[in-house]
C-alpha positions as MATLAB code, in Angstrom:
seq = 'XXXXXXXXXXXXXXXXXXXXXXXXXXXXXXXXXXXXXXXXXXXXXXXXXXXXXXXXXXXXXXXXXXXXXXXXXXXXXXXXXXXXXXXXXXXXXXXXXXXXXXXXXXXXXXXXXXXXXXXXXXXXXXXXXXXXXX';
ca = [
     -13.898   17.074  -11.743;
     -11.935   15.252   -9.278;
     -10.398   16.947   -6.152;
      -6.262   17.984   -7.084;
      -5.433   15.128   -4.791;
      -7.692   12.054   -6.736;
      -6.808   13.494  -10.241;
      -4.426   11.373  -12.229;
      -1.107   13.067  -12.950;
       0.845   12.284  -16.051;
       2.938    9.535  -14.696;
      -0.377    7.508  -14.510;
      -0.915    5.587  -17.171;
       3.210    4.273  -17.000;
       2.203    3.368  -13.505;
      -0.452    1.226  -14.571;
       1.369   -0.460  -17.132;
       4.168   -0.894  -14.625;
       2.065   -2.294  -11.882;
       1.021   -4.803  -14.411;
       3.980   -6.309  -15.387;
       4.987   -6.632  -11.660;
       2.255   -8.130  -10.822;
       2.560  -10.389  -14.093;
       6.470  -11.524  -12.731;
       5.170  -11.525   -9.500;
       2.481  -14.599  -10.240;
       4.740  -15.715  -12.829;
       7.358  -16.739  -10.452;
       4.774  -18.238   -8.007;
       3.493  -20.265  -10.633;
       6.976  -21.326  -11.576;
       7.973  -22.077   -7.854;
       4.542  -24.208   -7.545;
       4.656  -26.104  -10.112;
       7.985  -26.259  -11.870;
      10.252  -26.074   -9.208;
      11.438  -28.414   -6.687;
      14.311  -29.145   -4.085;
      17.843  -28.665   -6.187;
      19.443  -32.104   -6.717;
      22.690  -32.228   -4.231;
      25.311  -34.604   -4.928;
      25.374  -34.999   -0.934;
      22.046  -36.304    0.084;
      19.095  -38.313   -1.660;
      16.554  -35.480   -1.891;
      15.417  -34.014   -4.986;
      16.092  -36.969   -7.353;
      13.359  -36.072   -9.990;
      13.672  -33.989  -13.508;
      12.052  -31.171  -11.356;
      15.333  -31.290   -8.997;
      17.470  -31.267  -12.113;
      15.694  -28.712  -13.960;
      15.638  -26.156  -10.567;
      19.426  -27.266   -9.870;
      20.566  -26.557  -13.994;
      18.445  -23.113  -13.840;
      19.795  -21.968  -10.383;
      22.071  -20.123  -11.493;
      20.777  -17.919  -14.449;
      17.918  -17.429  -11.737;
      20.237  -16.035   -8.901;
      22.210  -14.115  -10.911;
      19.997  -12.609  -13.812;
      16.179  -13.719  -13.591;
      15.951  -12.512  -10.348;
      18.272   -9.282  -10.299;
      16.872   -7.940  -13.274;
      13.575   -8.385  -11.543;
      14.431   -6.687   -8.766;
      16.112   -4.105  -10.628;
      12.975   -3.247  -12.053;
      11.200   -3.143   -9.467;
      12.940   -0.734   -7.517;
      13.992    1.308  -10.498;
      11.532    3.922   -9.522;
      13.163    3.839   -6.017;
      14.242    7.672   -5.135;
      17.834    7.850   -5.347;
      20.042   10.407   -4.054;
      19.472   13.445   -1.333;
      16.410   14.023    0.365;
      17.393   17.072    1.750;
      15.151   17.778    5.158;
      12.506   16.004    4.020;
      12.682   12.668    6.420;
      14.059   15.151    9.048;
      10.662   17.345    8.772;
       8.145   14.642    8.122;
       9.577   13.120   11.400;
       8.589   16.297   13.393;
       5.216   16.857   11.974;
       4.397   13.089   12.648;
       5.771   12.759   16.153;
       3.711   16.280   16.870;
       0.600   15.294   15.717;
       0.635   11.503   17.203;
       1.719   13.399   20.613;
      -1.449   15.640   19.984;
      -3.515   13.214   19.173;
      -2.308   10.553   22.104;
      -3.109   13.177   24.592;
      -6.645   13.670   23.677;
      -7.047   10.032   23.795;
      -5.691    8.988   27.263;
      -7.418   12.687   28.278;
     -10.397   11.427   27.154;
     -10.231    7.690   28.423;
      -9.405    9.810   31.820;
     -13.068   11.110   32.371;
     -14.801    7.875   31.155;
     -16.457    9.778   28.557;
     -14.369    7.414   25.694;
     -17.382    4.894   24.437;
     -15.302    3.253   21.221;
     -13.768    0.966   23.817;
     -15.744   -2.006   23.854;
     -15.219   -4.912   26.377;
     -12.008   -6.692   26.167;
     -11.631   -9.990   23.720;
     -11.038  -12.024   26.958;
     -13.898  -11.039   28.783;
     -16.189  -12.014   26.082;
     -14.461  -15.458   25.464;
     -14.876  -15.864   29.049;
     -18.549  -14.973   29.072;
     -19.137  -16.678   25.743;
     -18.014  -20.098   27.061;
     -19.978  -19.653   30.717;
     -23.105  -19.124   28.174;
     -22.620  -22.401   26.360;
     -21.665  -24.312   29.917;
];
């Protein structure tokens, strides 16, 4: 069995299903935006003169104000809504403990030279790479 934390809950399977169909309008509209899409025709300067122009300038607005709302809409609809109580309050306190925690070991440790993940610098080696090659 898989630990509590890896086993699939019973939203699951809606979440797969609904990562699929925003990942569907999500390469959908990059597709469309590709290749069906152009610059909007403008009645004020020459650009976007072709039946691409025309056909992005005619469909602007069902895109602006239904395609892409209802997209969004959807996307966000499992957004959490309303009161989180303490929640952010307490997750901010446990977080800012442990990075203080875990920042103090660090520079306490870089302190006494004993820290060996840090590696030479990127410059250094640039610098060292290119007197090699000279």
């Amino acid at each position: 069995r898989a630990p509590p934390g890896l086993r699939p809950c019973r939203s699951h399977p809606k979440r797969i299903v609904r990562t699929t169909i925003i990942q569907f309008l999500s390469r959908l509209a990059s597709d469309l935006i590709i290749n069906a899409f152009d610059t909007p025709w403008s009645p004020h300067d020459q650009k976007g003169t072709n039946w691409k122009s025309y056909l992005t300038f005619a469909w602007k607005p069902l895109l602006q104000y239904v395609i892409f709302p209802a997209q969004f809409a959807y996307l966000y609809s499992y957004h959490p809504s309303g009161s989180m109580g303490d929640l952010p309050a307490e997750l901010d306190a446990k977080w800012k403990k442990k990075h203080f925690e875990d920042s103090e070991r660090a520079f306490a440790s870089a302190g006494t030279g004993k820290n060996t993940d840090i590696g030479e610098s990127f410059l250094n080696a640039a610098v060292k790479k290119e007197e090699v090659a000279a």
